[in-house]
LUMDRENGU-266042 format. One record per residue (C-alpha): x, y negated, z negated. Coordinates in steps of 0.05 Angstrom, whole numbers. Layout:
% LUMDRENGU-266042
+--------+--------+--------+
|     xx |     yy |     zz |
+--------+--------+--------+
|      X |      Y |      Z |
...
+--------+--------+--------+
This chain:
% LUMDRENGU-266042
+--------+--------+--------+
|     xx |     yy |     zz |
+--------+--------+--------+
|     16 |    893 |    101 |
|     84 |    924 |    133 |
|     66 |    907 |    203 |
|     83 |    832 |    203 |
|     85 |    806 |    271 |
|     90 |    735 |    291 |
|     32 |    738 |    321 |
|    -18 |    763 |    259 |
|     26 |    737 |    199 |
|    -20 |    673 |    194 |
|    -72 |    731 |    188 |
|    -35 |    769 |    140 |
|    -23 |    698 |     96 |
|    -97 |    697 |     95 |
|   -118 |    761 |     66 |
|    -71 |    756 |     10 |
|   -117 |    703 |    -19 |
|   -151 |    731 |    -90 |
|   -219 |    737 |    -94 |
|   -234 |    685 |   -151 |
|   -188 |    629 |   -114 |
|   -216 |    557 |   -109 |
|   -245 |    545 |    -49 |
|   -218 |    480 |    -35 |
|   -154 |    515 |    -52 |
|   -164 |    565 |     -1 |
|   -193 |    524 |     54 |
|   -129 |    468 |     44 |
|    -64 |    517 |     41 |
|    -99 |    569 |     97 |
|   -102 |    508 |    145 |
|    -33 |    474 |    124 |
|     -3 |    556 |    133 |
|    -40 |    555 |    201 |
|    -10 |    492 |    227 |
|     60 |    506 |    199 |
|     61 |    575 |    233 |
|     34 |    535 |    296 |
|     87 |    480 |    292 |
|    139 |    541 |    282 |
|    119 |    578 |    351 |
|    112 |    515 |    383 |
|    176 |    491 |    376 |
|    215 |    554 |    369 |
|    245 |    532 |    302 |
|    319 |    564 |    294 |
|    353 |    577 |    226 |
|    393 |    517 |    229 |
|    332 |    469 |    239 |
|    302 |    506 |    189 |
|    364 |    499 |    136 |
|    367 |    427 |    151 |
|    289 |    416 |    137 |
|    303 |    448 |     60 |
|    359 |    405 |     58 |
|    315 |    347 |     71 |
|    263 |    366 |     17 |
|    315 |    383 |    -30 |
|    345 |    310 |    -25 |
|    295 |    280 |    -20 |
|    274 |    312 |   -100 |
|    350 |    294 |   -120 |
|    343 |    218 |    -99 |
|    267 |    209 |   -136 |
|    263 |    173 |   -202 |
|    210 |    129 |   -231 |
|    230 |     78 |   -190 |
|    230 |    107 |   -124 |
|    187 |    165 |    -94 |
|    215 |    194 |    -33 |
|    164 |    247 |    -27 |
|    113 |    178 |    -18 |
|    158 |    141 |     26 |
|    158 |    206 |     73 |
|     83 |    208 |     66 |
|     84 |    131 |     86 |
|    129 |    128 |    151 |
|     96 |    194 |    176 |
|     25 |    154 |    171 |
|     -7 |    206 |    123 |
|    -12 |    159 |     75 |
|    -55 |    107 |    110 |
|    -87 |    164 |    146 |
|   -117 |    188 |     80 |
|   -140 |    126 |     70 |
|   -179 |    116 |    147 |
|   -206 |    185 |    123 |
|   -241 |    162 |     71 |
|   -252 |     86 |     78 |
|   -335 |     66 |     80 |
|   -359 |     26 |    137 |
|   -367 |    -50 |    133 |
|   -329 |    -51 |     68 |
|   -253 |    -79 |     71 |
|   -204 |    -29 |     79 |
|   -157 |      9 |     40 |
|    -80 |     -3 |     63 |
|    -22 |     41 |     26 |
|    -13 |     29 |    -53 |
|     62 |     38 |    -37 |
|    115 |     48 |    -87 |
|    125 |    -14 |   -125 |
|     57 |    -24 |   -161 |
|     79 |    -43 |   -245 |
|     25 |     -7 |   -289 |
|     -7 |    -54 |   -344 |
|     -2 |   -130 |   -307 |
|     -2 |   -182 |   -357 |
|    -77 |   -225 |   -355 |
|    -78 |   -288 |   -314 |
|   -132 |   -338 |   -319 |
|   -168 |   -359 |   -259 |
|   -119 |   -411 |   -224 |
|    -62 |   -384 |   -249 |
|      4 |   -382 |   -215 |
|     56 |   -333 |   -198 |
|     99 |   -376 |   -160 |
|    131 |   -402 |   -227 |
|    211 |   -420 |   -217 |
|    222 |   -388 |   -157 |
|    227 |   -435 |    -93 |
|    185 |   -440 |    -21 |
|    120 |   -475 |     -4 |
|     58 |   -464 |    -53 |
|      2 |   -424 |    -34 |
|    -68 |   -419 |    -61 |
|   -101 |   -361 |    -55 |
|   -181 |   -353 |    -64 |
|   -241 |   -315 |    -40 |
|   -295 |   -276 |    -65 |
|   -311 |   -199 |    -82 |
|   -373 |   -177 |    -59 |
|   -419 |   -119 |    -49 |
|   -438 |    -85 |     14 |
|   -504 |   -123 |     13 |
|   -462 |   -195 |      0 |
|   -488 |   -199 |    -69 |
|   -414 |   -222 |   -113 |
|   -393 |   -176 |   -165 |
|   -383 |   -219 |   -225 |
|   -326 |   -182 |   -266 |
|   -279 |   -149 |   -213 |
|   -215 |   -140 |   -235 |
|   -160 |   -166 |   -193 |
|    -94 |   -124 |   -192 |
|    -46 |   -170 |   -157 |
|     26 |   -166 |   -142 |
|     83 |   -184 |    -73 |
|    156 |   -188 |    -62 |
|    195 |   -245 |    -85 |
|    223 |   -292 |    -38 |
|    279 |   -246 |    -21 |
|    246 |   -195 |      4 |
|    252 |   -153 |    -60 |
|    191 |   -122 |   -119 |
|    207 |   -131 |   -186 |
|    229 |    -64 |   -202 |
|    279 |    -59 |   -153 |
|    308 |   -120 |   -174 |
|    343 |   -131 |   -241 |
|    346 |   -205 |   -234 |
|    273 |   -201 |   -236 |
|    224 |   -192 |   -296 |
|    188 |   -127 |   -289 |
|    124 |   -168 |   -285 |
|    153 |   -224 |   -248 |
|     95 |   -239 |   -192 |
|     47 |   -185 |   -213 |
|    -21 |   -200 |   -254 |
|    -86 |   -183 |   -271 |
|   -142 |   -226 |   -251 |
|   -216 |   -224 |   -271 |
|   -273 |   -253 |   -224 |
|   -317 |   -304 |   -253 |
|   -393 |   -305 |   -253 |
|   -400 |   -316 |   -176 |
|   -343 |   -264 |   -158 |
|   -290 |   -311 |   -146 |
|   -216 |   -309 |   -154 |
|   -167 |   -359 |   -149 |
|    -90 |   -365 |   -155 |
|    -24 |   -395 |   -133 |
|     40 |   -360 |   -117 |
|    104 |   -375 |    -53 |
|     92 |   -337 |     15 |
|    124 |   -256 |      1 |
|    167 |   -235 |     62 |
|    178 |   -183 |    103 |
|    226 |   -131 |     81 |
|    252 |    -59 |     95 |
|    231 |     -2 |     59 |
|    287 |     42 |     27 |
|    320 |     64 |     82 |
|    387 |    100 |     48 |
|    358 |    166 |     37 |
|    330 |    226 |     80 |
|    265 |    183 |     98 |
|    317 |    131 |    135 |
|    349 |    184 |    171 |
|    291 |    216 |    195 |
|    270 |    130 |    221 |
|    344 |    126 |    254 |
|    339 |    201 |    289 |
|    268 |    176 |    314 |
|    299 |    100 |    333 |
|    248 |     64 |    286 |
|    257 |     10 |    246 |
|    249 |      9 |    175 |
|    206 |    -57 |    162 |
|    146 |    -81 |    136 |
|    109 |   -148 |    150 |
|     99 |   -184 |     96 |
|     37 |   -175 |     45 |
|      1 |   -191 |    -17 |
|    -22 |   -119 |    -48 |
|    -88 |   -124 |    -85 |
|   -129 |    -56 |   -123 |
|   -196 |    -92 |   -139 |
|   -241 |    -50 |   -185 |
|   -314 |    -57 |   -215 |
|   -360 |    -22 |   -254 |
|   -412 |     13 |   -204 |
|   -363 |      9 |   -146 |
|   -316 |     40 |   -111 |
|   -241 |     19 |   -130 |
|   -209 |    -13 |    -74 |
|   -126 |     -8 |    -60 |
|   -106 |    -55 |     -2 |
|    -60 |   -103 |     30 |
|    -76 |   -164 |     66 |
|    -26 |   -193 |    125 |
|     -6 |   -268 |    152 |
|    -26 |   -265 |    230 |
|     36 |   -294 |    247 |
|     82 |   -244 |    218 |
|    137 |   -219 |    267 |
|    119 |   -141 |    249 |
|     42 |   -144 |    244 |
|     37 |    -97 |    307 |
|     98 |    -46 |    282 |
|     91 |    -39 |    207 |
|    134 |     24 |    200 |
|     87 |     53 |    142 |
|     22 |     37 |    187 |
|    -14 |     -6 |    140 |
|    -46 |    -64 |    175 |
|   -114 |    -60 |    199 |
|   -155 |   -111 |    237 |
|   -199 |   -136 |    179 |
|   -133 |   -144 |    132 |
|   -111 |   -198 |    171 |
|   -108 |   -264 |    151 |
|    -74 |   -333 |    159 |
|    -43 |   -390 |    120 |
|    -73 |   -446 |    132 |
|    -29 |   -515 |    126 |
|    -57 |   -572 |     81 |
|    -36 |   -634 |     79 |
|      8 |   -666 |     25 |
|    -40 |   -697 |    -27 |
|    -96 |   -651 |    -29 |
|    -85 |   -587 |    -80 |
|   -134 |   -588 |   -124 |
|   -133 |   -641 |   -177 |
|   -163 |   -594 |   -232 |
|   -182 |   -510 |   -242 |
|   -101 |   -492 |   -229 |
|    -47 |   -482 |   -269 |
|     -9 |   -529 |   -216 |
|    -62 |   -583 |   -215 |
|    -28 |   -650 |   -219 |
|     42 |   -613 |   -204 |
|     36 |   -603 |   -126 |
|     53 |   -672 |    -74 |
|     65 |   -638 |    -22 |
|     31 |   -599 |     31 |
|     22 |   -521 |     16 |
|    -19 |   -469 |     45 |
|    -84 |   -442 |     34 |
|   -115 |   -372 |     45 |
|   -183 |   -351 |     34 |
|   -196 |   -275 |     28 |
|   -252 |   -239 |     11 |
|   -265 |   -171 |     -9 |
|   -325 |   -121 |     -8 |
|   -334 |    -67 |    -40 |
|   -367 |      7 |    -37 |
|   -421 |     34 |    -86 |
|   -390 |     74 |   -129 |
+--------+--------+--------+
């Protein structure tokens, strides 16, 4: 086609397709072509603007590395990331929240009532609830992926002071569903906000943090997998998480118990625990598969 215009080239994009393309293929980049063209009219994007959006992409490749995805933290603070996961969550099941970037692969097992809390200082909280089916039936077997910050703020891998697996685990439900473990209240914290993704928060006047969160990817055979996050009610940023995560039904609260009462037997911290500490109960449901 030699007659590009602005008006047809979206057109012209089009009819260059192959005949034997995907489908999907076709249907995804025509419509993310058909926006960007949009966007481009809309605004009147000059050369400059343009320049400086490469330059964005191209640093935000440079400053990647198996520790930290840019490309995923963009994704996050624009909300595609949790909107991809409104898109697809199933009614009356609990939903999905952003995996984020600081899930560890391969957890080390821990028994039910075991603890993650270990060394590190702050109150004790036990953590317990059931997995369940969309009928309320529990799903004996679910595995458990659990893992939080540390009490200052920071994951394992982005702290060296920290064992890689230090407060991450894998749990398995027992024969009713349950789960059950201790660990210290994670905190709220800032995502990466040195790179292109905190200049684009700073040009817009946002913030960069997150409330504070225990990440969970529950699994079972015959069900849907399930990647989520569940929030304290009385966290400061519950109603401006910066990567859009919280939803109404991830919401939960630590409830104070008095000193004397942790369980006397079924946790690794049985016998260990005077004083008072906090309890949450959480449960999850999950999708047919």
């Amino acid at each position: 086609m030699r007659n590009v215009t602005r008006e047809n080239i979206t057109e012209v994009f089009t009819g260059y397709f192959g005949p034997e393309t995907d489908p999907r293929v076709r249907e995804v980049l025509i419509s993310l072509a058909t926006h960007l063209h949009d966007f481009a009219r809309e605004v009147n994007l000059t050369h400059d603007e343009w320049r400086v959006g490469l330059d964005f992409l191209e640093w935000a490749g440079r400053i990647t590395n198996p520790e930290r995805n840019e490309f995923v933290l963009l994704s996050d603070v624009m909300g595609l990331s949790s909107l991809v996961d409104m898109l697809h969550s199933v009614p009356e099941t609990t939903s999905s929240s952003v995996l984020g970037p600081f899930h560890v692969s391969n957890p080390p097992p821990m028994p039910m009532g075991g603890d993650l809390k270990r060394h590190y200082e702050g109150q004790v909280v036990l953590v317990q609830g059931v997995v369940r089916d969309l009928r309320g039936n529990p799903i004996p077997g679910a595995t458990i992926d659990i893992w939080q910050t540390a009490p200052n703020g920071m994951y394992s891998s982005q702290d060296p002071k920290q064992d890689i697996h230090s407060f991450h685990a894998l749990m398995t439900a027992d024969e009713n569903g349950g789960y059950a473990f201790t660990t210290v209240r994670p905190v709220e914290y800032t995502v990466p906000n040195d790179g292109p993704v905190g200049k684009i928060l700073d040009a817009a006047g946002r913030h960069p943090w997150r409330p504070s969160h225990l990440h969970f990817i529950v699994k079972a055979d015959g069900f849907r997998s399930l990647v989520t996050e569940v929030f304290p009610d009385d966290d400061p940023y519950l109603d401006q998480d910066t990567v859009f995560g919280v939803r109404d039904d991830l919401v939960m609260k630590y409830v104070e118990q008095p000193a004397g009462t942790f369980p006397e037997e079924g946790f690794a911290l049985s016998g260990q625990v005077p004083d008072a500490y906090a309890k949450v109960d959480f449960d999850f449901v999950l999708a047919d598969g």
